[in-house]
Backbone as numpy.savetxt, mean C-alpha at the origin, in Angstrom:
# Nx Ny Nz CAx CAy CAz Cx Cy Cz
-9.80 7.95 -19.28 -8.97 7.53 -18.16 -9.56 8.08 -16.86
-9.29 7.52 -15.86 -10.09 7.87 -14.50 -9.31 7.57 -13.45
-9.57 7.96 -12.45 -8.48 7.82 -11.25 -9.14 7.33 -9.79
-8.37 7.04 -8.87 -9.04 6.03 -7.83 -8.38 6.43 -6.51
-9.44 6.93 -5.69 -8.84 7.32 -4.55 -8.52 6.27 -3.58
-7.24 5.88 -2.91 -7.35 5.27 -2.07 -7.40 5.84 -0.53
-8.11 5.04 0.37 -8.26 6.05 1.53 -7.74 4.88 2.86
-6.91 4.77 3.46 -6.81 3.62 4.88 -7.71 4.39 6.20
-8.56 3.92 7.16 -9.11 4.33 8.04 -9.06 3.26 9.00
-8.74 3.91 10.29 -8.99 2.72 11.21 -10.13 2.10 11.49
-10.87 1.19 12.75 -11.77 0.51 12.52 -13.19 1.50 12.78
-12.55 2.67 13.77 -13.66 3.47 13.94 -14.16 5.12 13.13
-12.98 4.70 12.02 -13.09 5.63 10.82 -12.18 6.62 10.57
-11.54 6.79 11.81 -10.15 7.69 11.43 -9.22 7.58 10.37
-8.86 8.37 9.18 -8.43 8.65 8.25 -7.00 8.35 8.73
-6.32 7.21 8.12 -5.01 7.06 8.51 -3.77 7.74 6.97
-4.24 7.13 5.74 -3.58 7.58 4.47 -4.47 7.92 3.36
-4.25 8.69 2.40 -5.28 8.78 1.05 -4.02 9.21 0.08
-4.19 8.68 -0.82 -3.64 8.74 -2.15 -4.52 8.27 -3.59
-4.08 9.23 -4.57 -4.44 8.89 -5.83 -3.43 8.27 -6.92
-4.50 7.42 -7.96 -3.64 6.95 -8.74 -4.43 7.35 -9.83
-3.80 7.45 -11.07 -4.70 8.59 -12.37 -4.05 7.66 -13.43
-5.13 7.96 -14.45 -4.54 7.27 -15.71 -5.17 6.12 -16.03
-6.23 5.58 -15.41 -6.75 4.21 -15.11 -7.78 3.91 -16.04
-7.78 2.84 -16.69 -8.89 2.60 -17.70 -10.15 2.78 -16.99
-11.51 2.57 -17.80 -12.66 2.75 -17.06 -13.10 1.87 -16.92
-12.66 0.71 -17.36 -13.41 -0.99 -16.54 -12.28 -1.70 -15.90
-11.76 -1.93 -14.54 -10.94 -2.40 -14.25 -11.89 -3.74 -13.22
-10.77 -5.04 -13.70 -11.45 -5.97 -12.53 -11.00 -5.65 -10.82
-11.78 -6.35 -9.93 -11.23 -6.23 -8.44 -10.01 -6.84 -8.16
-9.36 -7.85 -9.24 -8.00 -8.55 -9.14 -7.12 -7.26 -9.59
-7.23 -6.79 -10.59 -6.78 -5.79 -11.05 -6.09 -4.58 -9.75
-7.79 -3.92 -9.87 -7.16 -3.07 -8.97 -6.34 -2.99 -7.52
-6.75 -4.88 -6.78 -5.58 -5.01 -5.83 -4.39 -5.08 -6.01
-3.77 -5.64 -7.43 -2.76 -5.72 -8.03 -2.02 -4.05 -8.01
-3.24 -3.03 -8.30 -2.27 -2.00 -8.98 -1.92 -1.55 -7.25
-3.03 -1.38 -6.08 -2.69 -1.31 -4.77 -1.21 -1.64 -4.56
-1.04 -3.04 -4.53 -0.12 -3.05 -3.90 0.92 -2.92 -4.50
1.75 -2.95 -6.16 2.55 -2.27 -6.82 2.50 -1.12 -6.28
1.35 -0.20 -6.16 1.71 1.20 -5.89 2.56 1.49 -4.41
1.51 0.84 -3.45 2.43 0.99 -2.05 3.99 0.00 -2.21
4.03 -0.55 -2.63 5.33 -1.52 -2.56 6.62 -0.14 -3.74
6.22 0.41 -4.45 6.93 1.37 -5.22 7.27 2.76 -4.52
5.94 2.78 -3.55 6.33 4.38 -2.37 6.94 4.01 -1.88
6.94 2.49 -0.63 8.06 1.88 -0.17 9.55 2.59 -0.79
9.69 1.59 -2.04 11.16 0.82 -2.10 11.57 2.91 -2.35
10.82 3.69 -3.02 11.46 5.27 -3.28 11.96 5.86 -1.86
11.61 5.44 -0.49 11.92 5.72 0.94 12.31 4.67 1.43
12.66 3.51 1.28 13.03 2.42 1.93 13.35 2.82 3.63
12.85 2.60 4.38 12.14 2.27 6.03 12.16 1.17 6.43
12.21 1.29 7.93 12.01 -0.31 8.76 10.61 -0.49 8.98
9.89 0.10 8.21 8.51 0.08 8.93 7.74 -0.03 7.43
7.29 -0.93 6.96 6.11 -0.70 5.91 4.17 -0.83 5.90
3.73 -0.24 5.57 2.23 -0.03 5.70 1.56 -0.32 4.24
0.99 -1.64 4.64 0.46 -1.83 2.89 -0.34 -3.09 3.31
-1.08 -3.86 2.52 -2.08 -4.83 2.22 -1.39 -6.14 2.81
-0.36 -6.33 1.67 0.59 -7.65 2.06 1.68 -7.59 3.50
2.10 -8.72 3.79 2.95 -8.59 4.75 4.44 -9.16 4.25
5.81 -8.59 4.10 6.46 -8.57 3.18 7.34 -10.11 4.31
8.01 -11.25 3.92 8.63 -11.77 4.17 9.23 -11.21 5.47
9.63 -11.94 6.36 10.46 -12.03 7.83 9.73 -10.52 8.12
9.02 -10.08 8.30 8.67 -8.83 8.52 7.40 -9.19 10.12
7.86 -8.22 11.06 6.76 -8.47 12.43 5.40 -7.86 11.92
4.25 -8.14 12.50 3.22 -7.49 12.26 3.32 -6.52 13.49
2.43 -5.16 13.57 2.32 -4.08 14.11 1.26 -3.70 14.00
0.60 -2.80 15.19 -0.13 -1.80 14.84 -0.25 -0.93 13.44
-1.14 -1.23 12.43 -1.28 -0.75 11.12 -0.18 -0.66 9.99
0.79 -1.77 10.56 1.63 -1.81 9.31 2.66 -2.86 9.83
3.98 -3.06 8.98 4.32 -4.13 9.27 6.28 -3.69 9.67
7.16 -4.51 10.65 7.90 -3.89 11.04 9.22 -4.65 9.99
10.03 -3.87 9.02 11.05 -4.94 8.88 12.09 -4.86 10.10
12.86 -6.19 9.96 14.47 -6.18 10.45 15.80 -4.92 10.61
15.03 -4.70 9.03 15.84 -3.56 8.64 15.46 -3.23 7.66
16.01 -1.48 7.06 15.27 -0.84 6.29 15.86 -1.57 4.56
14.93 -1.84 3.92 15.08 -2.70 2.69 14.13 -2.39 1.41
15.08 -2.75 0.07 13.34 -2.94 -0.62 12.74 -3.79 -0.65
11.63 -3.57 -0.96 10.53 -4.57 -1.15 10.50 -5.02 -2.47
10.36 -6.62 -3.07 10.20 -7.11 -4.14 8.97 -7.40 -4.37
């Protein structure tokens, strides 16, 4: 099993988030691992539910923002 750092940086390299995920087989496809991405951020989400989410996808009725996305109101994410 092996684990996968994720790291967000802005465009001129500033370190915005890093997190790990462990437990991970050792051949994963690139569909795969976007899949487990965004389960993972969509699961930190919904454990803090916020008006503000930061992740890959842009969640329904949600504004775009500076590095993340704004909800209406604080909700989970499906």
């Amino acid at each position: 099993m092996d684990t996968v750092t994720f790291q967000d940086q802005t465009a001129t390299g500033k370190p915005l988030t890093e997190w790990e995920v462990a437990g991970l087989p050792e051949r994963m496809t690139v569909r795969e691992l976007i899949r487990l991405r965004v389960r993972e951020e969509v699961g930190r989400h919904n454990a803090r539910p916020s008006a503000r989410f930061n992740g890959l996808v842009r969640p329904d009725d949600a504004e775009t923002e500076l590095n993340g996305y704004r909800l209406r109101e604080p909700r989970r994410i499906d």
